[in-house]
Backbone bond lengths (Angstrom), bond angles and torsions (degrees), N, CA, C in turn:
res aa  C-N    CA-C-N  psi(-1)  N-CA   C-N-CA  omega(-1)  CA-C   N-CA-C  phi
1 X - - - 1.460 - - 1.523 110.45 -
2 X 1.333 115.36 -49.88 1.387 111.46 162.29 1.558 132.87 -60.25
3 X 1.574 127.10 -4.54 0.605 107.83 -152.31 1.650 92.08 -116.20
4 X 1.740 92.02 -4.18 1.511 96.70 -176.38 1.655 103.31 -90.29
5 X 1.127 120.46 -29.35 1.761 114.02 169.23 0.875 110.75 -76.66
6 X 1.677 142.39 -19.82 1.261 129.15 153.31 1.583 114.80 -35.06
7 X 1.105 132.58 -60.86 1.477 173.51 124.32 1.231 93.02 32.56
8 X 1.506 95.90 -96.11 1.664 119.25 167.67 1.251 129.38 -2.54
9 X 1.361 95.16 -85.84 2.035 141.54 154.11 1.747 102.32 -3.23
10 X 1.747 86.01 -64.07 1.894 92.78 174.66 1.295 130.65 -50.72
11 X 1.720 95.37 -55.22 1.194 93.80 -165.51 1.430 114.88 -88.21
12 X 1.045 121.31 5.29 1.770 131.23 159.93 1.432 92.16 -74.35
13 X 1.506 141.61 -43.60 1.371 113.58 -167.46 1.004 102.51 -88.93
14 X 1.429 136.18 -15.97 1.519 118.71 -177.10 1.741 119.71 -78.79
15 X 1.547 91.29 -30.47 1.996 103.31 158.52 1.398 104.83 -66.79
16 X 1.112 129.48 -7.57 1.831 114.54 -176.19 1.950 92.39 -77.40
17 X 1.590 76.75 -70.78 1.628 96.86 172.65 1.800 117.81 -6.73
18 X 1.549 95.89 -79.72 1.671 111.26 -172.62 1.423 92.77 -61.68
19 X 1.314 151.41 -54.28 1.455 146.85 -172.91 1.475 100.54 -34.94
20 X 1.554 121.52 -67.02 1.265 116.63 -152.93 1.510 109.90 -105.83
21 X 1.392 109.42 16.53 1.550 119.09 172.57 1.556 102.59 -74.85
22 X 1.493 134.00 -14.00 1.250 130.63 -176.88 1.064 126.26 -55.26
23 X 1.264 103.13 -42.04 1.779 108.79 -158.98 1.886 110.51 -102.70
24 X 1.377 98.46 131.11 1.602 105.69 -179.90 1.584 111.28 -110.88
25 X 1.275 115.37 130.19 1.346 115.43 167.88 1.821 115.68 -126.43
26 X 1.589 96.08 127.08 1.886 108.30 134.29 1.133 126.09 -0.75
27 X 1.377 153.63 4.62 1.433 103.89 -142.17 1.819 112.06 -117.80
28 X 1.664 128.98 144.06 0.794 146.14 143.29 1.466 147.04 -28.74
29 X 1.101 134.08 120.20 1.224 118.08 153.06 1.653 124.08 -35.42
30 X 1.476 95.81 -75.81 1.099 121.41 163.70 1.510 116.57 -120.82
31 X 1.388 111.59 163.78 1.273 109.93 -176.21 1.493 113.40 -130.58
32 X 1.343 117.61 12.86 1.426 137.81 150.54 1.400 132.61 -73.80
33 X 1.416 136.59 76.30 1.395 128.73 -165.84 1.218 113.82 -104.73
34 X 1.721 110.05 152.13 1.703 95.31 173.48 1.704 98.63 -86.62
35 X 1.426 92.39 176.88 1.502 103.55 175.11 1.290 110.74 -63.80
36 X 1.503 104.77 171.88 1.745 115.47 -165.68 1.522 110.23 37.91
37 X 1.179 150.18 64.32 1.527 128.44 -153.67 1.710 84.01 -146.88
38 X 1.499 127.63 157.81 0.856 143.94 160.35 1.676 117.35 -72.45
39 X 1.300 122.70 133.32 1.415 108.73 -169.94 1.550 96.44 -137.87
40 X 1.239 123.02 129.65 1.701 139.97 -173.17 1.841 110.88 -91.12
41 X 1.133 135.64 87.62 1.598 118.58 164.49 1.136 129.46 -106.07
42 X 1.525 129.80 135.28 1.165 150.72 170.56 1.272 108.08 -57.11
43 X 1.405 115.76 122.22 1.326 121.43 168.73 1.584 103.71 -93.50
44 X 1.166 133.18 126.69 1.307 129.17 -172.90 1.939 109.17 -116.07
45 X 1.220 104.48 111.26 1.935 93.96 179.55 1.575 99.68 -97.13
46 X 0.896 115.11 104.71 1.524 106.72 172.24 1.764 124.82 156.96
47 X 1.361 98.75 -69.46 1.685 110.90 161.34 1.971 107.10 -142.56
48 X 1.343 105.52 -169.62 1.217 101.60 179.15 1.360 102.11 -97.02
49 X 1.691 125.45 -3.90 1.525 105.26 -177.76 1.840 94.22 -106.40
50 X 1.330 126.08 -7.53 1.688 114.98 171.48 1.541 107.69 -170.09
51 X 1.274 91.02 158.26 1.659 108.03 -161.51 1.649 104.69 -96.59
52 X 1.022 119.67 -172.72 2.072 111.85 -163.21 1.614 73.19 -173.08
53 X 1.286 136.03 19.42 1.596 99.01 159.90 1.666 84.25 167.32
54 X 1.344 108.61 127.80 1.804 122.30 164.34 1.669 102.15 -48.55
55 X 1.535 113.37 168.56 1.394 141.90 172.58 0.880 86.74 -113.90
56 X 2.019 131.42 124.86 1.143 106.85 143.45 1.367 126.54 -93.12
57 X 1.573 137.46 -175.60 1.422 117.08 167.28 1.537 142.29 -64.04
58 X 1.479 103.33 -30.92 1.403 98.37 159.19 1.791 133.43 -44.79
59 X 1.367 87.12 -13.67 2.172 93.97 -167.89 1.955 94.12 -88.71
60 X 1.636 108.83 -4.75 1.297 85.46 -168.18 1.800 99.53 -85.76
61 X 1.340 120.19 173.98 1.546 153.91 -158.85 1.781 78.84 -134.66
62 X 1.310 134.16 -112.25 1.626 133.91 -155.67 1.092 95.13 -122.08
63 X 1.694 123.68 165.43 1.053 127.02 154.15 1.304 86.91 -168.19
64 X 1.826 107.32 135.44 1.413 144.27 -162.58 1.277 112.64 -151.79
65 X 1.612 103.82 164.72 1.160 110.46 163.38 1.507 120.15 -145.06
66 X 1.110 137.62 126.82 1.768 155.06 -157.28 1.464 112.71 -96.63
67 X 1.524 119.83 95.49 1.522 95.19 -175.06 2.028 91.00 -153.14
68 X 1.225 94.34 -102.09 2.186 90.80 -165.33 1.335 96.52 -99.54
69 X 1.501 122.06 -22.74 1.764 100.43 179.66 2.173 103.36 -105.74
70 X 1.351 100.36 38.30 1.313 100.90 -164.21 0.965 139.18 54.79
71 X 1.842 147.23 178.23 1.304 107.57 174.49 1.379 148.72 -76.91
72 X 1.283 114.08 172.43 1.584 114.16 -172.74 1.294 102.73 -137.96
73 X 1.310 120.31 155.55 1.588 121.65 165.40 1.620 95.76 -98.84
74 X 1.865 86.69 148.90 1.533 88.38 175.10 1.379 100.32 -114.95
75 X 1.094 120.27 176.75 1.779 147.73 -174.24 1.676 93.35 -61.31
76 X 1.633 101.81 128.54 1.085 111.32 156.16 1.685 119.89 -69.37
77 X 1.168 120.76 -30.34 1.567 116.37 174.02 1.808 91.24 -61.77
78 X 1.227 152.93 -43.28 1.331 151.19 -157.05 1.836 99.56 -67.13
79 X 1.315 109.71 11.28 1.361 108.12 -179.03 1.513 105.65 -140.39
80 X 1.482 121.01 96.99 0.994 149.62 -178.83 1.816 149.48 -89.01
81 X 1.555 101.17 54.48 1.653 92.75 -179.36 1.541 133.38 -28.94
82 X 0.908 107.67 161.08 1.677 111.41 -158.09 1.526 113.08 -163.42
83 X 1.254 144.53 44.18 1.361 138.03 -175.03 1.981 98.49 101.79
84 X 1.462 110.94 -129.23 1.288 119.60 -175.18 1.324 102.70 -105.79
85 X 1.440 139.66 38.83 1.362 154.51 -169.26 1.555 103.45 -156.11
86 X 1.640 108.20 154.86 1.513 131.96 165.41 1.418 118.74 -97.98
87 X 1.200 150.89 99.72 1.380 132.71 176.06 1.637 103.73 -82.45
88 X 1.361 114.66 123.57 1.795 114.71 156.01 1.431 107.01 -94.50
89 X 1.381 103.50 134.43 2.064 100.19 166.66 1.457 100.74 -121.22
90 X 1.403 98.77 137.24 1.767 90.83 179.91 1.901 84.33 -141.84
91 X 1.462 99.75 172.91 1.731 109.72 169.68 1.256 116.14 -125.10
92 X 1.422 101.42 136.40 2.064 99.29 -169.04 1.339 83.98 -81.97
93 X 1.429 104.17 -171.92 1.539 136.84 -148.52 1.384 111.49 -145.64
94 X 0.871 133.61 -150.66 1.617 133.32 -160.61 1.696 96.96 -86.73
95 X 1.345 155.35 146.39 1.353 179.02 169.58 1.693 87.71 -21.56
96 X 1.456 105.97 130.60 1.766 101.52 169.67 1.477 91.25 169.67
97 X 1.005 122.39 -169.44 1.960 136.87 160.07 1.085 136.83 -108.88
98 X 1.025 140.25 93.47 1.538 151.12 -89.55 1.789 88.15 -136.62
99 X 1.050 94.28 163.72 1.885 105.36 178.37 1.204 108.16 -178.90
100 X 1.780 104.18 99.65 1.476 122.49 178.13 1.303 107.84 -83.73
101 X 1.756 130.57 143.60 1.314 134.38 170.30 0.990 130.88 -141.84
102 X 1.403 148.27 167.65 1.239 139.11 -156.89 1.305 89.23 -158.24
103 X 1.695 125.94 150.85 1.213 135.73 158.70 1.719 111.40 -137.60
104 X 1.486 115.99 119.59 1.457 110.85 171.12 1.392 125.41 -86.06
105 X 1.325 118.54 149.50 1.273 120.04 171.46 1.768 111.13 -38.59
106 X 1.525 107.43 176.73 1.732 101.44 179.00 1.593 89.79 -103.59
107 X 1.248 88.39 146.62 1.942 105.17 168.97 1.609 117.55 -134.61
108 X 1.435 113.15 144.25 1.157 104.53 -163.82 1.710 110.37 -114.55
109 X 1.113 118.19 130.45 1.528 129.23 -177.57 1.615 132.92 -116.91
110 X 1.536 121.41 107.97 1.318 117.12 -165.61 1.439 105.75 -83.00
111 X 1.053 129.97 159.80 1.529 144.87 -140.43 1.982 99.45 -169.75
112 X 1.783 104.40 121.95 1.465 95.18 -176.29 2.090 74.54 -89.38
113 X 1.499 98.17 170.48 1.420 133.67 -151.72 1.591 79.92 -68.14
114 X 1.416 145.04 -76.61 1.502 144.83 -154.98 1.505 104.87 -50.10
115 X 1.617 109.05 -38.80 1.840 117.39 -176.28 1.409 88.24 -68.32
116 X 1.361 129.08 -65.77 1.566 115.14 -152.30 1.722 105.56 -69.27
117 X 1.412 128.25 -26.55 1.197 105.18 -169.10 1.513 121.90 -93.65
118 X 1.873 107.89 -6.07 1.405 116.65 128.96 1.020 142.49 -36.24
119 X 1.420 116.94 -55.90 1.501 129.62 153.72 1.266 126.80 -27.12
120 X 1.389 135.79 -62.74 1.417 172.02 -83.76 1.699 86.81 -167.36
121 X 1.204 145.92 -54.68 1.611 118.96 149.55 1.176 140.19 -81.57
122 X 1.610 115.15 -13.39 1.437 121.69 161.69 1.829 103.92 -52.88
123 X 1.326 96.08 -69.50 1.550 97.47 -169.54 1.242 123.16 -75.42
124 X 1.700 121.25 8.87 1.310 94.88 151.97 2.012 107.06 103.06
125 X 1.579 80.37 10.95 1.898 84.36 174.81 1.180 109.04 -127.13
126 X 1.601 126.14 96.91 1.293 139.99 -158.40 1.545 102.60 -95.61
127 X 1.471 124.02 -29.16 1.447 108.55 179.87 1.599 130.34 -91.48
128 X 1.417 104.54 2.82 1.617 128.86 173.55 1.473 68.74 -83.63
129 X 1.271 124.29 -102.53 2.003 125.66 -142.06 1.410 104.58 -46.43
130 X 1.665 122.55 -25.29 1.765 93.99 164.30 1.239 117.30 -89.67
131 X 1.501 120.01 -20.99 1.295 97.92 177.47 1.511 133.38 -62.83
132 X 1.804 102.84 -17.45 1.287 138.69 -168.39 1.927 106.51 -88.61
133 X 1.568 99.90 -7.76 1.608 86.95 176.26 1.782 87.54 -122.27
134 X 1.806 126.75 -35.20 1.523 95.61 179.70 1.701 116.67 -50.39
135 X 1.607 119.10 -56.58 1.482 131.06 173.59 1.645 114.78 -36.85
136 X 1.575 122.67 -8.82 1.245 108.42 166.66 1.829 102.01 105.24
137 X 1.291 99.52 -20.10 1.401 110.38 -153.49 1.887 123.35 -60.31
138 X 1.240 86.25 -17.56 1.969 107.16 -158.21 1.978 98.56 -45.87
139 X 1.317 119.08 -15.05 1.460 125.08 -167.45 1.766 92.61 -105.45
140 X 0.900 122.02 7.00 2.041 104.85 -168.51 1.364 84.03 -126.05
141 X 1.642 100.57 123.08 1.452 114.13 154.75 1.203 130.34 -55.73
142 X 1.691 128.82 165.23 0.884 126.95 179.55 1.442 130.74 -142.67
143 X 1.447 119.99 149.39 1.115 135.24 -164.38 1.785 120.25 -102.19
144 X 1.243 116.83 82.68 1.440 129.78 -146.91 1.428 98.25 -101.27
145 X 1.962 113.47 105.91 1.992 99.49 152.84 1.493 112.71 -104.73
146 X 1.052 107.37 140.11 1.264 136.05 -160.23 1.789 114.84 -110.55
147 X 1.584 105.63 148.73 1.380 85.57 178.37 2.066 96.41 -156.62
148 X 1.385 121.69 133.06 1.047 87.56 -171.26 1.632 104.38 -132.39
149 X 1.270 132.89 144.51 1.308 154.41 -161.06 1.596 116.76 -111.70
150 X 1.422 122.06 126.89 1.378 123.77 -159.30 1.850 118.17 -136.30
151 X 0.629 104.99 108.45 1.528 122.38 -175.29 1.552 125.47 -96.79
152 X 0.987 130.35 101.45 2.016 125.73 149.83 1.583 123.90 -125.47
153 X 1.298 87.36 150.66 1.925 95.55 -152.93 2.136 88.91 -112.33
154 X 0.890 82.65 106.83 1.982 116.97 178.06 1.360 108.33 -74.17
155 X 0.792 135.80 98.63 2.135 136.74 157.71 1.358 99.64 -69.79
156 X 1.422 106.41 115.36 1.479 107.62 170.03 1.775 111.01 -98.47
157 X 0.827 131.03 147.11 1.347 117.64 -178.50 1.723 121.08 43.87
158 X 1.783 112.19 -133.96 1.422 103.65 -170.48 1.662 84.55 -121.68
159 X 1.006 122.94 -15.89 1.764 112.64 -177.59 1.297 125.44 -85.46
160 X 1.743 102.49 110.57 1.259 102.64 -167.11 2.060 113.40 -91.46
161 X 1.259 93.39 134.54 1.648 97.40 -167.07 1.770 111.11 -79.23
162 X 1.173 105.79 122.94 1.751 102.98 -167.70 1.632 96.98 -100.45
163 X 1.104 107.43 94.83 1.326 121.30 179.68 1.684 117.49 -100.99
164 X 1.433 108.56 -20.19 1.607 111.06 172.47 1.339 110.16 -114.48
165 X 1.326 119.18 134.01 1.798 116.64 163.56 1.819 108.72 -132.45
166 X 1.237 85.89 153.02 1.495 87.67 -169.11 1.505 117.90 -88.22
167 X 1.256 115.90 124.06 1.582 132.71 -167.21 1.640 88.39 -41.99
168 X 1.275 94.06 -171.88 1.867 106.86 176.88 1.320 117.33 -104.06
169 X 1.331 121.95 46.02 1.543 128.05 163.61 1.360 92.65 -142.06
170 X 1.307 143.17 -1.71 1.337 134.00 140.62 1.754 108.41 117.76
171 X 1.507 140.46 174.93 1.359 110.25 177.03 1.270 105.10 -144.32
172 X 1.438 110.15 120.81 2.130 101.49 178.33 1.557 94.21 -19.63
173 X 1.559 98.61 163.54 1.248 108.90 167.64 1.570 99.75 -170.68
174 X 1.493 138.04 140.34 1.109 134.86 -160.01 1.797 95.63 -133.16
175 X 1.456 116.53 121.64 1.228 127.93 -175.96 1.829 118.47 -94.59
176 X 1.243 124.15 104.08 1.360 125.59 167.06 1.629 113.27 -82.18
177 X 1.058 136.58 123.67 1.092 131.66 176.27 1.539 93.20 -104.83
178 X 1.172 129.88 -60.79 1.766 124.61 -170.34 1.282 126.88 -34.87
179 X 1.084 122.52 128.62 1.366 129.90 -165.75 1.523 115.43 -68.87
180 X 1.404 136.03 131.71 1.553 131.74 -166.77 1.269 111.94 146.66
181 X 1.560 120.73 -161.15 1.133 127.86 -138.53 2.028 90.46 -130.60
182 X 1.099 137.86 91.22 1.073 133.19 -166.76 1.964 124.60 -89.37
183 X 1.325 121.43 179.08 1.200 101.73 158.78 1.906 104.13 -170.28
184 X 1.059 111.81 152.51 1.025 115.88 -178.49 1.705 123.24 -107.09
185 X 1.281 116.26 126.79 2.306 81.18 -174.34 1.352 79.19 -137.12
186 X 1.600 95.61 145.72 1.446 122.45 162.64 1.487 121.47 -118.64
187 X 1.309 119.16 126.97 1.527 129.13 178.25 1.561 103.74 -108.94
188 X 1.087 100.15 144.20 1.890 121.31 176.90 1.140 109.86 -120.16
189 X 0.984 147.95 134.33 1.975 139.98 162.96 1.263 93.98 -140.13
190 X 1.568 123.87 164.51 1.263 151.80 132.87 1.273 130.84 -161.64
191 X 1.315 115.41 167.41 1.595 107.21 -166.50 1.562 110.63 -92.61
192 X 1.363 103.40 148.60 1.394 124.04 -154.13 1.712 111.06 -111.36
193 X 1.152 116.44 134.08 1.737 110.78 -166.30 1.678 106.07 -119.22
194 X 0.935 106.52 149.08 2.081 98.76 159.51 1.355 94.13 69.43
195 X 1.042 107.47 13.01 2.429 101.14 -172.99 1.737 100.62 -110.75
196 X 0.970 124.25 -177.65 1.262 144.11 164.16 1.747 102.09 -81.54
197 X 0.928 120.74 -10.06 1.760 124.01 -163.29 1.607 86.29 -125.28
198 X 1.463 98.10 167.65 1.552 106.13 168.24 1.515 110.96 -130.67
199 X 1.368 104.60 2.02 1.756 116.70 -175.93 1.428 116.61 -154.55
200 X 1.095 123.18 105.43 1.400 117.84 177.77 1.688 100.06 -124.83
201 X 1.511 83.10 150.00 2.121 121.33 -159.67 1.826 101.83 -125.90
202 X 1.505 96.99 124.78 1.264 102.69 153.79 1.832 110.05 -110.07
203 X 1.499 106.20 140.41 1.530 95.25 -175.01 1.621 101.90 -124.47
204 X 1.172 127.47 155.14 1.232 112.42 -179.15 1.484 98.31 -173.34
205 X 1.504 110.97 139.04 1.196 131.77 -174.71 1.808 118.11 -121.94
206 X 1.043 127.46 133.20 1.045 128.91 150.86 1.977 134.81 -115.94
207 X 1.414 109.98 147.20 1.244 113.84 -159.25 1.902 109.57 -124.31
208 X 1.254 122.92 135.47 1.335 144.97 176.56 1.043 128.59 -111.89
209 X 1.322 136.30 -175.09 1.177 127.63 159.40 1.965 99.03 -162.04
210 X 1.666 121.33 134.42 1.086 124.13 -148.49 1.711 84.23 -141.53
211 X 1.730 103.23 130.97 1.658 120.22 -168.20 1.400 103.14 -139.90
């Protein structure tokens, strides 16, 4: 009997695990730099306050950065594992608003049916889990490729670069005034046919910081 809740025990932590292995963040010390200045980022796999496992470079797809001489790709050596963390070092450039990014290759992850539809309300994707309980589905495992996309928006100096304007029907726009370290995440899913997968996810987060 003990040896079967031992058992258990695991495999609830190893579903905790894969749940919150999704999400990647940006994040900064600060996100105010002067020009020419050396700038340090945390690649975070896990949550926005700690990481549970390095990026290494082979997993990256692009990684750039968008700012006064437009974009550039930076050096894959400029992306650096380190323990259970990523360090990126890059150097700003002349005063503007900068937007570092990262895109990983897709990877694919099997999931028995109780883990994924945990998944799928932890994180916040309610129309996969109904479509997944009207269709009968809530008992069929699943076969998930995944792909995830990473964003932080850098103030270099005091000149801010107006690079977006809003067409003429106008554009949501969501206002933080509170001062801190922010983040935004977006998840995509849908179900996938004729593939080796039956669901593929783009996830993608972006990160700020507001003073």
């Amino acid at each position: 009997m003990r040896k079967q809740f031992v058992v258990v025990a695991m495999l609830l932590l190893i579903s905790a695990t894969l749940l919150r292995a999704h999400d990647l963040f940006l994040k900064l010390d600060n996100y105010f730099a002067p020009a020419n200045s050396r700038v340090r980022v945390a690649v975070l796999n896990g949550s926005f306050t700690a990481s549970e496992g390095a990026v290494t470079p082979d997993r990256l797809r692009d990684l750039s950065v968008a700012g006064a001489a437009g974009r550039v790709a930076l050096a894959r050596g400029s992306w650096q594992p380190h323990g259970d963390t990523t360090w990126l070092t890059l150097t700003t450039g002349a005063p503007g608003t900068y937007v570092v990014g990262a895109s990983l290759l897709p990877r694919e992850i099997a999931l028995a049916a109780k883990v994924f539809n945990a998944y799928l309300e932890e994180d916040g994707i309610p129309d996969v889990l109904a479509a997944r309980t009207r269709d009968g589905e809530l008992t069929k495992n699943a076969r998930e490729r995944y792909q995830k996309h990473v964003k932080a928006i850098l103030q270099v100096g005091d000149l801010r670069t107006r690079a977006f304007e809003t067409d003429s029907q106008g554009v949501a726009r969501f206002v933080i005034r509170t001062p801190g370290k922010w983040y935004v995440k977006f998840i995509h899913m849908v179900p996938a046919q004729g593939d080796s997968v039956n669901y593929e996810s783009k996830w993608a987060t972006l990160t700020f910081q507001v003073r």
